[in-house]
C-alpha positions as CSV (number, residue, x, y, z in Angstrom):
1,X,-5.3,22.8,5.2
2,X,-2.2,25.4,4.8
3,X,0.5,22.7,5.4
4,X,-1.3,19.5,3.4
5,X,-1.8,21.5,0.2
6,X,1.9,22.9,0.4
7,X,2.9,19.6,0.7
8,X,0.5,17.9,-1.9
9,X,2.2,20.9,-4.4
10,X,5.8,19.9,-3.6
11,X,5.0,16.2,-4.6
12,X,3.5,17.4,-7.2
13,X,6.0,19.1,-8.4
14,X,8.8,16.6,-8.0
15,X,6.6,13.9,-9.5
16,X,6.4,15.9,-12.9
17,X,9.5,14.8,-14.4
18,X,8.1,10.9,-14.1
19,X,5.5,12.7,-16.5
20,X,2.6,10.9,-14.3
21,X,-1.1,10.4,-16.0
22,X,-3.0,11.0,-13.0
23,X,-2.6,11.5,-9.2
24,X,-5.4,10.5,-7.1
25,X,-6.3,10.6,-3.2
26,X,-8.3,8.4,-1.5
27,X,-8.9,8.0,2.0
28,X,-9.8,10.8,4.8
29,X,-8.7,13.9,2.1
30,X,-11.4,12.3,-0.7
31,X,-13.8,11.5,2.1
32,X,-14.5,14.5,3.7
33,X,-13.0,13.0,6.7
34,X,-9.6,14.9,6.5
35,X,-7.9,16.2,9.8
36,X,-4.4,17.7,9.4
37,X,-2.0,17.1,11.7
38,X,-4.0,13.5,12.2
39,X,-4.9,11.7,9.3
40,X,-2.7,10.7,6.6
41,X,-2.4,11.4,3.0
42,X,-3.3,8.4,0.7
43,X,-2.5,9.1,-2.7
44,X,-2.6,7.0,-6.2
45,X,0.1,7.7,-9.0
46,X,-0.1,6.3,-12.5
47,X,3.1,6.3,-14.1
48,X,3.2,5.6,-18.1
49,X,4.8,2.5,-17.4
50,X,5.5,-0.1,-14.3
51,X,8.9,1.6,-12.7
52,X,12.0,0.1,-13.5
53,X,15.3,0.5,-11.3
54,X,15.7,4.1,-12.1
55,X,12.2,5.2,-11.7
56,X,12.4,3.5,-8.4
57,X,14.9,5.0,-7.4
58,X,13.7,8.5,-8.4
59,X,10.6,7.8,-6.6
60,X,12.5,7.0,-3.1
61,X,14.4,10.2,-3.9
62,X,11.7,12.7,-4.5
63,X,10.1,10.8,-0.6
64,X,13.4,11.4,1.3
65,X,13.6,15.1,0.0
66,X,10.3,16.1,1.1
67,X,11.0,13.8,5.1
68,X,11.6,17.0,6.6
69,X,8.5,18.7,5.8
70,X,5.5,19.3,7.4
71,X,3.0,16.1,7.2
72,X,5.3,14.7,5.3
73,X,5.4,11.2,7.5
74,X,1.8,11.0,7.1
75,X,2.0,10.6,3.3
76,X,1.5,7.7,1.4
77,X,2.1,6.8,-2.2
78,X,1.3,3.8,-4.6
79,X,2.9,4.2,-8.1
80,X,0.2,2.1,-10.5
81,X,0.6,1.9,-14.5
82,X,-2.1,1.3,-17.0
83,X,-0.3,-2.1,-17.8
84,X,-0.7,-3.1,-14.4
85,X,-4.0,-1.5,-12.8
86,X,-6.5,-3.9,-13.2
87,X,-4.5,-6.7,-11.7
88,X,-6.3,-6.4,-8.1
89,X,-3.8,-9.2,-6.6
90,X,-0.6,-7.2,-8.5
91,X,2.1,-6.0,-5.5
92,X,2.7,-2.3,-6.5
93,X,5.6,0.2,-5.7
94,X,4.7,2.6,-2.5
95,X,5.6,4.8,-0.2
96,X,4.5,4.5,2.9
97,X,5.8,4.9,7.0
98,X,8.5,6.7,5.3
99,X,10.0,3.3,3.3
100,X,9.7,1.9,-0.2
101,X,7.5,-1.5,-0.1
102,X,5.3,-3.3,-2.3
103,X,1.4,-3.7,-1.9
104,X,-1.5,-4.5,-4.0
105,X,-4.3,-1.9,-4.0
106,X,-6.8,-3.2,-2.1
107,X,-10.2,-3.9,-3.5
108,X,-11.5,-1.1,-0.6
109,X,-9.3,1.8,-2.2
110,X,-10.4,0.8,-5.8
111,X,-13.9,1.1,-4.5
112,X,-13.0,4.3,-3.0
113,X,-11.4,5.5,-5.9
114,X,-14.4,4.7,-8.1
115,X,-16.9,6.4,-5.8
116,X,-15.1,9.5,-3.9
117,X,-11.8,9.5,-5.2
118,X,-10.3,13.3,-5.9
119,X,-8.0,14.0,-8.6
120,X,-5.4,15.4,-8.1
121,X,-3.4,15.6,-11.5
122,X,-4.6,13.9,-14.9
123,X,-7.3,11.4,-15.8
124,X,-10.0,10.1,-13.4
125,X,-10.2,6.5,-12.0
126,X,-12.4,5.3,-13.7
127,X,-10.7,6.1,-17.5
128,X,-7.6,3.3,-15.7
129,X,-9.4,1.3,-12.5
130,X,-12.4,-1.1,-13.9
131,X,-14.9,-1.5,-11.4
132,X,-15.0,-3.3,-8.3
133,X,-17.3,-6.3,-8.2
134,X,-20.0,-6.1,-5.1
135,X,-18.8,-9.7,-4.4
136,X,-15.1,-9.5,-4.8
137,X,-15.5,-6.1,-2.4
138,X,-17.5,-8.3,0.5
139,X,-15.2,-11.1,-0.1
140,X,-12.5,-8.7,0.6
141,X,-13.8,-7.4,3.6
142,X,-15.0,-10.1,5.4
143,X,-11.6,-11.7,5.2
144,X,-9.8,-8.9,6.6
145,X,-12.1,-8.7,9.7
146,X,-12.2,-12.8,10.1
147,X,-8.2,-13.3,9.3
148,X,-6.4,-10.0,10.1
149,X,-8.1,-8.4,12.4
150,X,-9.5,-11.0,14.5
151,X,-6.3,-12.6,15.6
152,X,-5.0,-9.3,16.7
153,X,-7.9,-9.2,19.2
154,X,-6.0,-12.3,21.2
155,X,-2.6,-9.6,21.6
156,X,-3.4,-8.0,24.7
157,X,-0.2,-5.9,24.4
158,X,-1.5,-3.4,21.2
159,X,-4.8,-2.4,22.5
160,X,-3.3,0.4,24.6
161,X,-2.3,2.0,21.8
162,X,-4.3,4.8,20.3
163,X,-3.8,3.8,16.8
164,X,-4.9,0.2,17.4
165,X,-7.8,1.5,18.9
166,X,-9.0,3.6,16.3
167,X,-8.2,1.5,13.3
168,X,-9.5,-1.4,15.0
169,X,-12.9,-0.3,15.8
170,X,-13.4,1.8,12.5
171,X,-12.6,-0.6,10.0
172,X,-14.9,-2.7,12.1
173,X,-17.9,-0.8,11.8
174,X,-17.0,0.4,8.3
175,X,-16.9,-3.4,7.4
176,X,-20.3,-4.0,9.0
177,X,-21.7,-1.1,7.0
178,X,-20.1,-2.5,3.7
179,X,-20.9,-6.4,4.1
180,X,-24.6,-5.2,5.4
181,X,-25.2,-2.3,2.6
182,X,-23.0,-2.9,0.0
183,X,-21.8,0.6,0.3
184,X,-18.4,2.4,1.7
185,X,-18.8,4.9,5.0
186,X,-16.2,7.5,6.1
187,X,-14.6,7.1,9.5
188,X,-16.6,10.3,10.8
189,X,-19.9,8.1,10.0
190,X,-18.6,5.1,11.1
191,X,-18.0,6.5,14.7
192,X,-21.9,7.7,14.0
193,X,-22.4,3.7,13.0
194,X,-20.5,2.0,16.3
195,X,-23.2,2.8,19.3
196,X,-25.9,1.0,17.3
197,X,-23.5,-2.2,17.1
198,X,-22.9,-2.2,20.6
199,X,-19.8,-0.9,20.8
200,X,-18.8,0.6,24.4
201,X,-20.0,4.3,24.1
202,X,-16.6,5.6,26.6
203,X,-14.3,4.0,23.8
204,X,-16.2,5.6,20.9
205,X,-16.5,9.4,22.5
206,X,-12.9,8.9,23.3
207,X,-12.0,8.1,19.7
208,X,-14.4,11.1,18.7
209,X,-12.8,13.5,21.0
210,X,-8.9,12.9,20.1
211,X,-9.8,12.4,16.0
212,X,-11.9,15.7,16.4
213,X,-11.5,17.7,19.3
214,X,-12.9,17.5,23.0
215,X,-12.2,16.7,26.3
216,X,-9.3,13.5,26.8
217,X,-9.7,11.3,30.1
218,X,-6.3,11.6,31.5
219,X,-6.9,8.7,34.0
220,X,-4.1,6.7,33.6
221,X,-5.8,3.6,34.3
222,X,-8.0,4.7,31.0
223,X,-6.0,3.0,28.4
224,X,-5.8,-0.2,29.8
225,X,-9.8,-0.4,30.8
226,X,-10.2,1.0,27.3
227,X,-8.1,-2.0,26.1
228,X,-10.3,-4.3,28.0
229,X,-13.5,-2.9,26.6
230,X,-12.0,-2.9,23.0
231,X,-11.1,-6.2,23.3
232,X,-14.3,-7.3,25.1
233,X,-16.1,-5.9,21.9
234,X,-14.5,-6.7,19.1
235,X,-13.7,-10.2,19.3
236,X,-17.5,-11.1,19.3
237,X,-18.6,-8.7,16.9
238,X,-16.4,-10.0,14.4
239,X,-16.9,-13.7,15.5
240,X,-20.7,-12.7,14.8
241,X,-19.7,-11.0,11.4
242,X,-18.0,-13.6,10.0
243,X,-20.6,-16.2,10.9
244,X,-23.7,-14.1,9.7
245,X,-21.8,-13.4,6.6
């Protein structure tokens, strides 16, 4: 954790002049989950008031200093305000794959927020965030397995890809848990979650083993029987989901 909490200081310390009222993570760091070198750093600003042109262009400075170091491509900002936090649909200013965009904060990372969020700097979530309804959180979920996720099933050409993998199947089963239990799992648990789903046992002890250590097939037919098997999977299960739901 040498090189994420150097990094975490020197944002830090170049946010300060934008005198923020809290910094927040969410994600693997407030989980529990955190692997460095692997996950990425998901962080919440509140700034006193929405940016303006100079703010964001302070903001896309203080990013492009800190490109070169360490872990640096792995972290992610939103900038919130108190004005503008409890809009959930409201497009905010972030950082994130190393370019400015705007995104609303999903009704996921408020919940997250609200129940294992880790401050950073300032006030907690819960004096700026209101609470996430149970409803408006399954709503949320269950859209974003039947009408993002689900279509990506159909392109055969991503699921070779480690990152599809892994995000694919782990928001799966972290969806499952929520829409079933009302409740928010880590990734660690959702790998835990997967076998009793039915989810192909190779493709989760290979996403175990490169998230947190262990042997890697190096078969080179692997990734795209991997593919298969991810593919074979998921489209049902969240076919299943969204009509049990």
């Amino acid at each position: 954790m040498q090189q994420t909490d150097a990094l975490l200081d020197r944002f830090l310390a170049g946010l300060a002049p934008a005198s923020p009222l809290a910094v927040w993570a969410h994600g693997s760091l407030a989980a529990g989950d955190y692997v460095e070198g692997r996950s990425d750093l998901d962080l919440i600003a509140v700034l006193p008031q929405p940016p303006g042109p100079g703010a964001v262009w302070r903001v896309a400075v203080l990013h492009n200093r800190l490109r070169a170091e360490p872990l640096a491509g792995g972290l992610h900002c939103t900038y919130l305000s108190p004005d503008t936090a409890d809009d959930a649909g409201r497009r905010h200013l972030t950082w994130a794959h190393e370019r400015l965009l705007r995104r609303p904060v999903t009704p996921v990372t408020r919940a997250e927020l609200h129940t294992s969020g880790r401050v950073l700097h300032g006030g907690r979530p819960a004096d700026v965030l209101p609470p996430v309804p149970d409803g408006e959180l399954a709503a949320f979920v269950l859209r974003d397995q039947r009408d993002y996720w689900r279509p990506y099933v159909d392109r055969a050409d991503l699921w070779t890809r480690d990152v599809w993998v892994d995000l694919g199947m782990l928001t799966h089963a972290r969806a499952a848990v929520t829409l079933r239990e009302g409740r928010l799992i880590s990734k660690r648990e959702a790998l835990d979650v997967l076998p009793g789903l039915g989810a192909p046992e190779e493709v989760v002890e290979d996403i175990r083993a490169r998230r947190y250590g262990g042997p890697v097939t190096a078969d080179a037919a692997w990734p795209l029987r991997r593919a298969a098997l991810v593919r074979g999977y998921l489209g049902p299960a969240i076919d299943a989901l969204a009509a049990g739901s």
